[in-house]
DRENPA-3360 file (N, C-alpha, C; in nm, 2 decimals, always signed):
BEGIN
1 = XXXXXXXX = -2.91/-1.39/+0.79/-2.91/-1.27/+0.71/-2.81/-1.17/+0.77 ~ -2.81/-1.11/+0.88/-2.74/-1.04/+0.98/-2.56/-1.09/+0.95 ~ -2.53/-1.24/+0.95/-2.39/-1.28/+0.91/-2.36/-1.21/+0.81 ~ -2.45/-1.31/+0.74/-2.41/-1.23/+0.56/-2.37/-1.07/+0.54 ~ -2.47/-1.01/+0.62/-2.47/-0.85/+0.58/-2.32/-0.84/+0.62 ~ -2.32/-0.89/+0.76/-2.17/-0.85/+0.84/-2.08/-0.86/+0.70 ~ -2.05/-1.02/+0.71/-1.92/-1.04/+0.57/-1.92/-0.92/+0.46 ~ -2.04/-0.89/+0.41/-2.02/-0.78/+0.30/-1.97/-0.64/+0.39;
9 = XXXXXXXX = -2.03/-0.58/+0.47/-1.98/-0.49/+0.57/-1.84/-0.44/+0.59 ~ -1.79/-0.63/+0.66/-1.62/-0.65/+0.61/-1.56/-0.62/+0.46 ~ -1.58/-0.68/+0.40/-1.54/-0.63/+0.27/-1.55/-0.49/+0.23 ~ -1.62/-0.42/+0.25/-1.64/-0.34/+0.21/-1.52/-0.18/+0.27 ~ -1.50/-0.22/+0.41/-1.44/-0.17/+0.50/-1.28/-0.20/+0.49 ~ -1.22/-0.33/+0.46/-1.15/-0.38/+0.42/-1.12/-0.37/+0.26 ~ -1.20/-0.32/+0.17/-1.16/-0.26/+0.10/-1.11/-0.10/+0.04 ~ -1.16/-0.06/+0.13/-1.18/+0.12/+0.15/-1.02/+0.14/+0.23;
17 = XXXXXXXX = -1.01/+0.09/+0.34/-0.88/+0.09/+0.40/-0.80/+0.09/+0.32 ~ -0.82/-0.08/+0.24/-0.65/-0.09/+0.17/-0.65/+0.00/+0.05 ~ -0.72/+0.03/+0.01/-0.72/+0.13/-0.14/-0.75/+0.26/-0.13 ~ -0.75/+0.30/+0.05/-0.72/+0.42/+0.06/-0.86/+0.53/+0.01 ~ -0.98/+0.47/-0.01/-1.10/+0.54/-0.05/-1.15/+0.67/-0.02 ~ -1.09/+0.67/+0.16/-1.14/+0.81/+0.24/-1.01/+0.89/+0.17 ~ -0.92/+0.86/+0.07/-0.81/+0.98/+0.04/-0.83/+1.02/-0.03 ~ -0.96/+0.96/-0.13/-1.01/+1.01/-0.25/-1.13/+1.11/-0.27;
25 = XXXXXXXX = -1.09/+1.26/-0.32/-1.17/+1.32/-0.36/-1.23/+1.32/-0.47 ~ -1.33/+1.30/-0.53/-1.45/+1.27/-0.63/-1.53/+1.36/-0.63 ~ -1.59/+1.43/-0.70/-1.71/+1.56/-0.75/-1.78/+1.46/-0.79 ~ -1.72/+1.35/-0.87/-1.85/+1.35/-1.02/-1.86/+1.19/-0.99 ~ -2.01/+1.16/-0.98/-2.05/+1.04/-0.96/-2.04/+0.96/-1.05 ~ -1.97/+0.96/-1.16/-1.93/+0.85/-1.29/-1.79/+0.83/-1.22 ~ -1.71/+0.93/-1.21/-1.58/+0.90/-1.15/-1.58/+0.81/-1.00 ~ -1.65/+0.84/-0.96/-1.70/+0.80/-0.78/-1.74/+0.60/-0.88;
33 = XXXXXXXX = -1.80/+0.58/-0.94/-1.83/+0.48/-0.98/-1.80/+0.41/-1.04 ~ -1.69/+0.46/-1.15/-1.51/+0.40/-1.17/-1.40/+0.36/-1.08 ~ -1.37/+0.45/-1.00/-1.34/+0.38/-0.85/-1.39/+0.26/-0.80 ~ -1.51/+0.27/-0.78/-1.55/+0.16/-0.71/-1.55/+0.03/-0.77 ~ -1.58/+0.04/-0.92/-1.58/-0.06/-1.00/-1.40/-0.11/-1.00 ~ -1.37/-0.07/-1.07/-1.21/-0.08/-1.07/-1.13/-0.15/-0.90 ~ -1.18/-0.09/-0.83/-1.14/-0.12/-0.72/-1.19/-0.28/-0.65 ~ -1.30/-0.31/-0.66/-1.34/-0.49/-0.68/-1.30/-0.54/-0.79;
41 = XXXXXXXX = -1.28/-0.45/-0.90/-1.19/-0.55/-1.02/-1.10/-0.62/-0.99 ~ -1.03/-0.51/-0.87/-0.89/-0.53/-0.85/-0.91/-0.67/-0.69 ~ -0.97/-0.66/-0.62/-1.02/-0.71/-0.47/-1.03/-0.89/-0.54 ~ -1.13/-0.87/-0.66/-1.17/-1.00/-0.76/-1.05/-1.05/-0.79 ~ -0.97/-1.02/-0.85/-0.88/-1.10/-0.89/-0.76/-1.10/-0.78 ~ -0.75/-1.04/-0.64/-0.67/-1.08/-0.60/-0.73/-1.21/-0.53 ~ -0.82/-1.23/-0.53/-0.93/-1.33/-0.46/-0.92/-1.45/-0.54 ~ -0.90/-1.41/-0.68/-0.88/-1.54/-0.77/-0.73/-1.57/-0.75;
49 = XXXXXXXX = -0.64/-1.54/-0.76/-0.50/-1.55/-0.71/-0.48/-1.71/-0.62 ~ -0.57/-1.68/-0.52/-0.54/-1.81/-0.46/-0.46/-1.80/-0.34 ~ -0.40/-1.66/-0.30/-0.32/-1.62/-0.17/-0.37/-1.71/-0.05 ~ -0.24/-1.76/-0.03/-0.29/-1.84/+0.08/-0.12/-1.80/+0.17 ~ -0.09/-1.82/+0.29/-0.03/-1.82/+0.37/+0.11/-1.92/+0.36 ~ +0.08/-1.99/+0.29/+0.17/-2.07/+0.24/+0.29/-2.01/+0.14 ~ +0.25/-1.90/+0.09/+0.30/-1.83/+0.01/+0.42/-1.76/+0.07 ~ +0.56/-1.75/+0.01/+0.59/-1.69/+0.11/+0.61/-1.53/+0.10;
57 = XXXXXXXX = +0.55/-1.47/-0.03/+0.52/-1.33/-0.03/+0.48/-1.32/+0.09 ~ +0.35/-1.37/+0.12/+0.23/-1.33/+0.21/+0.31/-1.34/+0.35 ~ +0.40/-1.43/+0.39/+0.46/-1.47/+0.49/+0.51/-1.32/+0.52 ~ +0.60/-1.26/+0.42/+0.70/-1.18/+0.43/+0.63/-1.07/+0.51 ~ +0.49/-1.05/+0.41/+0.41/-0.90/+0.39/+0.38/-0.91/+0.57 ~ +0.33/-1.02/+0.61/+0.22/-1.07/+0.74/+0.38/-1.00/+0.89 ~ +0.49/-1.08/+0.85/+0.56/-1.06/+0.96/+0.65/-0.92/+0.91 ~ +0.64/-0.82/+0.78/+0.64/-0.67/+0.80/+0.52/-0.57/+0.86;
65 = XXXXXXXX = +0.39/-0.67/+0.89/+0.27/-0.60/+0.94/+0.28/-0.61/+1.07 ~ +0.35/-0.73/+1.12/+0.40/-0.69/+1.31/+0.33/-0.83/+1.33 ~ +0.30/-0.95/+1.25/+0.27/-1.06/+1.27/+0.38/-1.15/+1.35 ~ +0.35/-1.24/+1.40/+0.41/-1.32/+1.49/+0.36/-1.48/+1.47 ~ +0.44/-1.55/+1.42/+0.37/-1.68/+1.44/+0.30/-1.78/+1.54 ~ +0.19/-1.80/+1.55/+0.18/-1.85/+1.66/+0.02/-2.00/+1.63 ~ +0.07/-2.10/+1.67/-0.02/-2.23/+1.58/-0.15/-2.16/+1.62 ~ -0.24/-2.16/+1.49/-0.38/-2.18/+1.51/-0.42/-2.00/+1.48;
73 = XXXXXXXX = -0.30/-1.95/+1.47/-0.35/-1.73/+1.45/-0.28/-1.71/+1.31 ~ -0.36/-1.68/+1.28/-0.32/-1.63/+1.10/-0.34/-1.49/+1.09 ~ -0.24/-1.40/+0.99/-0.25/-1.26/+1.05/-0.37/-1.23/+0.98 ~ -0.46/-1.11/+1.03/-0.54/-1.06/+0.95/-0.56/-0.96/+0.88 ~ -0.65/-0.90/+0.82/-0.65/-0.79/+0.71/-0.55/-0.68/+0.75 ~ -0.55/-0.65/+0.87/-0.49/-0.55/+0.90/-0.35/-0.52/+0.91 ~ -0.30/-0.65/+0.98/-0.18/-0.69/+0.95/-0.13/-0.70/+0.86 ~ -0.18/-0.78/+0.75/-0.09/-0.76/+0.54/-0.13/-0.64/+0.53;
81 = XXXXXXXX = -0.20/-0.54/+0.61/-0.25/-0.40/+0.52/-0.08/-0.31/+0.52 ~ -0.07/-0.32/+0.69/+0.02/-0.30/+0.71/+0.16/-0.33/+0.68 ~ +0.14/-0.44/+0.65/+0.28/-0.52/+0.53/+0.26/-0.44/+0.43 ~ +0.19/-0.45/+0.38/+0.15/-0.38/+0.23/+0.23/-0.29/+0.23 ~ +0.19/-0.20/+0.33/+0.16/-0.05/+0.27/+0.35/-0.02/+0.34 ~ +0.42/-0.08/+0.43/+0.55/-0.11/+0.43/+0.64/-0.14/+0.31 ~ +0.59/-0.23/+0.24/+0.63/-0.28/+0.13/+0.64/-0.15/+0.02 ~ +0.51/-0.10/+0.03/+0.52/+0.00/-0.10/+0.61/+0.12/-0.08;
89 = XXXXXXXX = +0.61/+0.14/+0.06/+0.71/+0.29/+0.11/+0.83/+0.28/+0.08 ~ +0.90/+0.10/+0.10/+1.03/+0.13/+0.06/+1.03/+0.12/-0.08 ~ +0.94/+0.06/-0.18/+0.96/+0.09/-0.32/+0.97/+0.24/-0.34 ~ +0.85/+0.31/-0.32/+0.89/+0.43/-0.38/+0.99/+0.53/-0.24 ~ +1.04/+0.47/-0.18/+1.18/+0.57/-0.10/+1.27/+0.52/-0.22 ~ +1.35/+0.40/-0.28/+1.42/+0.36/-0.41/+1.37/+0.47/-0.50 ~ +1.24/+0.43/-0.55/+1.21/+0.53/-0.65/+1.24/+0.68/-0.65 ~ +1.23/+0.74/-0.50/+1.20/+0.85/-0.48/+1.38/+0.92/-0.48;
97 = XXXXXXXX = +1.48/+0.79/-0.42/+1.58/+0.81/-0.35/+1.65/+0.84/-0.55 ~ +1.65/+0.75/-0.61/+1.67/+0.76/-0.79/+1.62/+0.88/-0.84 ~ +1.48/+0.95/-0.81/+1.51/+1.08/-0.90/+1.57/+1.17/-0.83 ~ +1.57/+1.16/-0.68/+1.66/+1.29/-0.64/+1.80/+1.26/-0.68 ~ +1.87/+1.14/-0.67/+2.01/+1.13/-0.69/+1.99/+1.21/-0.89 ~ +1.91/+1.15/-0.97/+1.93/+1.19/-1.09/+1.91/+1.31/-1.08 ~ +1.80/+1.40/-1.05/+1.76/+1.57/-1.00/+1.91/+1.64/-1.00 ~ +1.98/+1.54/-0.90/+2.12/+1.62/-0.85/+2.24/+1.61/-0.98;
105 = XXXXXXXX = +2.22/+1.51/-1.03/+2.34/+1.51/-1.13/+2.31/+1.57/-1.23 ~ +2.20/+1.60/-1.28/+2.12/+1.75/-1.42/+2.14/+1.82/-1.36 ~ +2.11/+1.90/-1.25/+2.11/+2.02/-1.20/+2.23/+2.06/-1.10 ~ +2.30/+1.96/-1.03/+2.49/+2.02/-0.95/+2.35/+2.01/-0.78 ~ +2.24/+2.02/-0.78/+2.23/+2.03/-0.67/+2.06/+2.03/-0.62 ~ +2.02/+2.01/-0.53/+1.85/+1.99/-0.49/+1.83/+2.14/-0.48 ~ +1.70/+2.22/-0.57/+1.64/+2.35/-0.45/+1.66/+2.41/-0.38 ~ +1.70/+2.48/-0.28/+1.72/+2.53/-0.16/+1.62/+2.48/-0.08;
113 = XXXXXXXX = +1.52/+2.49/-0.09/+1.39/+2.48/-0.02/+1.40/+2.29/+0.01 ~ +1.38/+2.26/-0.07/+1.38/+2.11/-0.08/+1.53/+2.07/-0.04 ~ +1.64/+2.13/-0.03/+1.79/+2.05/+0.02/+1.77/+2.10/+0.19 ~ +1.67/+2.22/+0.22/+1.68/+2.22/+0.37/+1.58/+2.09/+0.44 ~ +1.43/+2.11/+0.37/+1.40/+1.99/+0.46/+1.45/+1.87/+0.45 ~ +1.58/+1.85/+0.35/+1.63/+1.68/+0.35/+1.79/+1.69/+0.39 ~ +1.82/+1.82/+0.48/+1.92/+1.84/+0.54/+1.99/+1.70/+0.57 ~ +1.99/+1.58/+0.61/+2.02/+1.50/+0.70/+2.03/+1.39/+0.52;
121 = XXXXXX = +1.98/+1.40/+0.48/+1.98/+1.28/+0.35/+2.08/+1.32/+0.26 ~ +2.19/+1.23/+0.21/+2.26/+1.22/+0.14/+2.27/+1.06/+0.01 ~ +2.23/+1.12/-0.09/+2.21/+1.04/-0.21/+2.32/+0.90/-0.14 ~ +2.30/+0.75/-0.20/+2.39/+0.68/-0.18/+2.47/+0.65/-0.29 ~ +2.41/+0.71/-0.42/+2.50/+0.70/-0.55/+2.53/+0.82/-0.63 ~ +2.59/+0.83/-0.66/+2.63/+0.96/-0.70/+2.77/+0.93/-0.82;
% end
C-alpha cells in the first residue's frame, strides 16, 4: 500500500512542477478543479503518446536538461522538466524577439522605459 501511495505522491508532485501549479492563483474552487482536471487530461494523454527514449524529441529535451548518457541511467522527470521548460524559453524569446522587432517597425522605436532595460538587445531583422 505504502508503494502505491508513494507512486501517486510522485505523480502528483511531478505534475505540479511541470505545469507550474504553485504559480497559479485560484479564489474559486470550480476554477481550482478545472485546473486540475485539465491538467491530467493533459499528463493522460501524454502517457498515451507512448514517449519513450527512443524518440529522438525526448533525446533532445533529456540532453537540454543536463542529461548525459550513460548505459543503464535514463534521465528523469526532472531532467525533461528541465529540457522542457528550455525548449519553451527559446520558443517564446523568437516569439517575443518577432513582436518587438514588429513593435519597432509601427512605432520607429521601443518605449523609453522598455528600450532602457533591453539596452544591450538589438532586433536581428529589421
Amino acid at each position: 500500500m505504502y508503494r502505491q501511495r508513494w507512486a501517486v505522491e510522485d505523480a502528483f508532485k511531478f505534475t505540479k512542477d511541470c505545469l507550474g501549479w504553485e504559480d497559479v492563483q485560484l479564489l474559486d474552487l470550480t476554477a481550482i478543479r478545472t485546473m486540475v482536471a485539465l491538467a491530467w487530461v493533459a499528463a493522460g494523454f501524454l502517457y498515451e503518446l507512448g514517449l519513450t527514449l527512443e524518440w529522438p524529441e525526448v533525446q533532445l529535451i533529456a540532453k537540454l536538461g543536463g542529461w548525459e548518457y550513460h548505459k543503464g541511467r535514463k534521465p528523469g522527470k526532472i531532467i525533461l522538466t528541465r529540457g522542457w521548460h528550455r525548449i519553451m524559453d527559446t520558443a517564446a524569446g523568437v516569439t517575443t524577439e518577432a513582436f518587438l522587432t514588429a513593435y519597432i517597425q509601427e512605432h520607429g522605436a521601443l518605449p523609453p522605459r522598455i528600450a532602457a532595460l533591453l539596452k544591450d538587445w538589438t532586433p536581428t531583422k529589421l
